[in-house]
Every structure is written in C-alpha cells, then in structure tokens.
Residue frames as qw, qx, qy, qz and C-alpha x, y, z in Angstrom:
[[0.257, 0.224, 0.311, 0.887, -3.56, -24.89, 21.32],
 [0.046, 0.621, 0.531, -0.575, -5.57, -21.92, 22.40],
 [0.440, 0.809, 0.353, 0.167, -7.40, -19.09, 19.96],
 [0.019, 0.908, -0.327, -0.260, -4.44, -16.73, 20.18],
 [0.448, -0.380, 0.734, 0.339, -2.09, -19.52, 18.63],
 [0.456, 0.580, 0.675, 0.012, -4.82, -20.02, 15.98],
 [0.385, 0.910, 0.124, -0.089, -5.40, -16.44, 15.19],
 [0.365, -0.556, 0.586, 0.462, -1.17, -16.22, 15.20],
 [0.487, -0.096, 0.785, 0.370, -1.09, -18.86, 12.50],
 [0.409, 0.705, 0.578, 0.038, -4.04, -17.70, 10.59],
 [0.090, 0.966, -0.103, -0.219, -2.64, -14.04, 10.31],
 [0.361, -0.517, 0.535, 0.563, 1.11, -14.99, 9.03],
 [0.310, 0.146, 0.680, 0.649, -0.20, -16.03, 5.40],
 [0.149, 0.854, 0.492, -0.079, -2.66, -13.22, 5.52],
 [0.239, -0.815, 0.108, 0.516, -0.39, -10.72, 6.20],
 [0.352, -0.163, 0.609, 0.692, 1.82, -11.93, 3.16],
 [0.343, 0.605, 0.625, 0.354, -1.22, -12.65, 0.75],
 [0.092, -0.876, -0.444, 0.165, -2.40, -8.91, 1.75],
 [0.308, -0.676, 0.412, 0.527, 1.29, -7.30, 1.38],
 [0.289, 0.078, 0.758, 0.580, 1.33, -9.02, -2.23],
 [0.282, 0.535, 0.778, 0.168, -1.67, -7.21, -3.02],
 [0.046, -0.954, 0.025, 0.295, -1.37, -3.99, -1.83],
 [0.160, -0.509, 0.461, 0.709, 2.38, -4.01, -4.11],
 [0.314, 0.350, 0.728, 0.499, 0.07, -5.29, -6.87],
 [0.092, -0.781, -0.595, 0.169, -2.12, -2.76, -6.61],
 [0.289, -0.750, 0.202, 0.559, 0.61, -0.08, -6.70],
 [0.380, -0.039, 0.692, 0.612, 1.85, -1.57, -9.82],
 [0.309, 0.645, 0.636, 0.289, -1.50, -1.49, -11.40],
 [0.020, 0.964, 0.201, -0.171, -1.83, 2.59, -10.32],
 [0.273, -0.570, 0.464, 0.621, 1.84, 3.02, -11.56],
 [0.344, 0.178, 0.883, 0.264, 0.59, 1.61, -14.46],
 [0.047, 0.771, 0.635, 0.016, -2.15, 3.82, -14.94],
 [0.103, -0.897, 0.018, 0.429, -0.53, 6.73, -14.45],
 [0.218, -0.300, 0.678, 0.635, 2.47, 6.16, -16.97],
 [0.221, 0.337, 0.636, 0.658, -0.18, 5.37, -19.82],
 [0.077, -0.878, -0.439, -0.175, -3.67, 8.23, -18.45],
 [0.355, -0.931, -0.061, -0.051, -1.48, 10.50, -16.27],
 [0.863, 0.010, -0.164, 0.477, 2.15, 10.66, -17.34],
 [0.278, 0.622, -0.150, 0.717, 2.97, 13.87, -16.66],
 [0.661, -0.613, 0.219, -0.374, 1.85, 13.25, -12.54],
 [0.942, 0.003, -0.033, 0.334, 4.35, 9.94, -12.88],
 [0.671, 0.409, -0.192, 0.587, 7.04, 12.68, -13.98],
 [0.372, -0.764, 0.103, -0.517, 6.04, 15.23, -11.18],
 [0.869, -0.457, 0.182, -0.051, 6.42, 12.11, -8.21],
 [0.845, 0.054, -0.019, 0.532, 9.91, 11.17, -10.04],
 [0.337, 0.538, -0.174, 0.753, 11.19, 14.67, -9.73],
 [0.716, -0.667, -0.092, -0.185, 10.38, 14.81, -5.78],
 [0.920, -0.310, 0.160, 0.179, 13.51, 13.05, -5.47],
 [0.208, 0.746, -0.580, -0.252, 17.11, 13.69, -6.15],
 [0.250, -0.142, 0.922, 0.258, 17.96, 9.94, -7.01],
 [0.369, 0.026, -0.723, -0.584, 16.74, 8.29, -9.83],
 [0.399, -0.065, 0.727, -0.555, 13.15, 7.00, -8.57],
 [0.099, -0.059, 0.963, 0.245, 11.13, 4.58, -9.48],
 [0.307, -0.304, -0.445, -0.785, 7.84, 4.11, -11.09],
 [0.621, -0.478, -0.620, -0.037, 6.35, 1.88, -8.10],
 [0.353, -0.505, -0.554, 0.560, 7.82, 4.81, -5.96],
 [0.189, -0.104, -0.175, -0.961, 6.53, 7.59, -7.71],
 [0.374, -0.355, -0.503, -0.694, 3.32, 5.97, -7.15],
 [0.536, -0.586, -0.500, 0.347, 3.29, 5.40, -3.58],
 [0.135, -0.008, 0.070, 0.988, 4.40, 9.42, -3.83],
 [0.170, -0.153, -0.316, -0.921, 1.32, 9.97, -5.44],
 [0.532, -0.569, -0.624, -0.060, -0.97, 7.65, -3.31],
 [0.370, -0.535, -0.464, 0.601, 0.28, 9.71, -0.11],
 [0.094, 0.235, -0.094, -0.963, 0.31, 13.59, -1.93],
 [0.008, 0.329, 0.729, 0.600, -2.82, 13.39, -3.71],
 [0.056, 0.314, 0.593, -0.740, -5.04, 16.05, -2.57],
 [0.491, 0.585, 0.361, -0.535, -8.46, 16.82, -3.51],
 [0.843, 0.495, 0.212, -0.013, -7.97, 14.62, -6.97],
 [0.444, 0.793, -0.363, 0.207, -4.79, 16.59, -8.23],
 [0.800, -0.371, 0.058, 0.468, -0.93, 15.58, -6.95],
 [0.633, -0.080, 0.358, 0.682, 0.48, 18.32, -7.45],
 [0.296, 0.448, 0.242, -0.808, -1.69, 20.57, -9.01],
 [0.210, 0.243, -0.781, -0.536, -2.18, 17.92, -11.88],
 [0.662, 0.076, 0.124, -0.735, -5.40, 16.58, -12.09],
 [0.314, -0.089, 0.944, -0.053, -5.85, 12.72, -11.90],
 [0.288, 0.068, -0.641, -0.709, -8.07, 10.39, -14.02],
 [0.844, -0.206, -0.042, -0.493, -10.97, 8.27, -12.99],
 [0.839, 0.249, -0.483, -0.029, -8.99, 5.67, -13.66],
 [0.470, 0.269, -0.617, 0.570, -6.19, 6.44, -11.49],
 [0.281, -0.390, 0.511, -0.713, -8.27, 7.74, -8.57],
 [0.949, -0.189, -0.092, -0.233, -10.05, 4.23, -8.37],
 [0.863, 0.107, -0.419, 0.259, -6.99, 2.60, -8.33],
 [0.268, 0.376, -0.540, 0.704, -5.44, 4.72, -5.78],
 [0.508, -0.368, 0.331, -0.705, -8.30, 4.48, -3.66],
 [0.966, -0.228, -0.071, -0.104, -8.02, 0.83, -3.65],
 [0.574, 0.340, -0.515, 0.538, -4.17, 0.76, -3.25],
 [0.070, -0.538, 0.325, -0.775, -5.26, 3.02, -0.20],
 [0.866, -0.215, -0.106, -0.440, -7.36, 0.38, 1.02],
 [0.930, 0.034, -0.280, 0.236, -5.16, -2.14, 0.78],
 [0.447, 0.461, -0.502, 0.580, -2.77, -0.38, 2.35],
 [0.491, -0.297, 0.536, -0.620, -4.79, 0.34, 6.07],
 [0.896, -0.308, 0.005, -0.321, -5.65, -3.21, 5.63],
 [0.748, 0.245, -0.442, 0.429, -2.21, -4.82, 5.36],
 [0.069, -0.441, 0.570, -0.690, -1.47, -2.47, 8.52],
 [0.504, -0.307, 0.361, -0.722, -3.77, -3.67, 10.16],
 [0.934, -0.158, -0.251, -0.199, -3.25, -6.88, 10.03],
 [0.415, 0.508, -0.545, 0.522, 0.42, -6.47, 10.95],
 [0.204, -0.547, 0.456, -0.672, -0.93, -5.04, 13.56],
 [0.862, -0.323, 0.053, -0.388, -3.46, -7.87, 14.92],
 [0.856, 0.085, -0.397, 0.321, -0.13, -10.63, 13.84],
 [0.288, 0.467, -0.537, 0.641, 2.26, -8.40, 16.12],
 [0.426, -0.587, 0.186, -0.663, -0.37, -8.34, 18.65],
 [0.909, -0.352, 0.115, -0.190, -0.98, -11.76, 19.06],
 [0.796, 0.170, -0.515, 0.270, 2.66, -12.98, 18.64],
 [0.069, 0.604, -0.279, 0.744, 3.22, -10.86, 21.43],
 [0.715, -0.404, 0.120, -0.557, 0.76, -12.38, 23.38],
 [0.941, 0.111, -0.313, 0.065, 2.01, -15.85, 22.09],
 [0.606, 0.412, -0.374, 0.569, 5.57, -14.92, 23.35],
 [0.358, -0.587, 0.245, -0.684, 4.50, -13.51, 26.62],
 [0.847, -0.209, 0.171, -0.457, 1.98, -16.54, 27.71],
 [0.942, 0.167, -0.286, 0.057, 4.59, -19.06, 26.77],
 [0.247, 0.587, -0.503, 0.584, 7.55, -17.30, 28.69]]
C-alpha cells in the first residue's frame, strides 16, 4: 500500500463527515434566519417559482449576501456568523472532494 492509497482511504469518511456538516450548518443558518431574519428567509423563497425550501433559501442567501444585506435586508450577527461558517465549510468540503478525486484518480491510473 503506498501514501496515495492511504490518503484515498483517509479522505472517503472525511469527505462524508465534512458534507454532514456543512448541511448542518445550513440548517443551523436556516434556522436563524426563520426565528432573527424572517423576512430575508421570505425574500430567498420568492427567488424561485416553485415552492422552495427553507435549507434552500438559505444556501440562496449564503451565495447573495452582499456587504451584510441579501437583498437589501440587513442580516443579524447571528446569522452572519453562521453564514460565514456554513461558507467555510463549504470551500472545505470542496476541497476535499477535490484532494479524494485527485487521488482516486491517481489510484485508478497507477493500478491500470
């Protein structure tokens, strides 16, 4: 077994654990917004013509949120911590993807 079969295996239950945190994380800022900021929750559900959800109103509002407001609705403390760790979590879950795709790739190459 070499260190690219290693880091392979090591990255598949990261990737999950890291993906389960980053949609917790969402939850918690949906969460936050529906009880400090409910009228930015109703803004990110009217974006959409289908009926949308609260966990995708708030990935809405993690990606539109400029300079504190979404919308021109000012955000709370509350919610901009939590969106700035949802945002975290979200370039780190890529980025492991990326390092697992890299090295199955490698795995699947060097074994071929």
């Amino acid at each position: 077994m070499n260190i690219i079969d290693i880091v392979f295996a090591a990255m598949v239950p990261i990737a999950f654990a890291v993906a389960i945190w980053y949609y917790v994380s969402l939850f918690k800022l949906s969460r936050i917004l529906a009880r400090d900021n409910p009228q930015v929750l109703s803004r990110a559900r009217e974006k959409r013509l289908m009926r949308t959800s609260n966990l995708r109103a708030a990935y809405l509002v993690l990606s539109g949120t400029k300079d504190s407001a979404f919308d021109g609705c000012k955000l709370s403390s509350r919610a901009l911590e939590a969106r700035t760790q949802a945002s975290r979590l979200l370039y780190i879950s890529v980025c492991v993807f990326m390092v697992l795709l890299a090295a199955g790739l490698t795995v699947s190459v060097t074994k071929a």
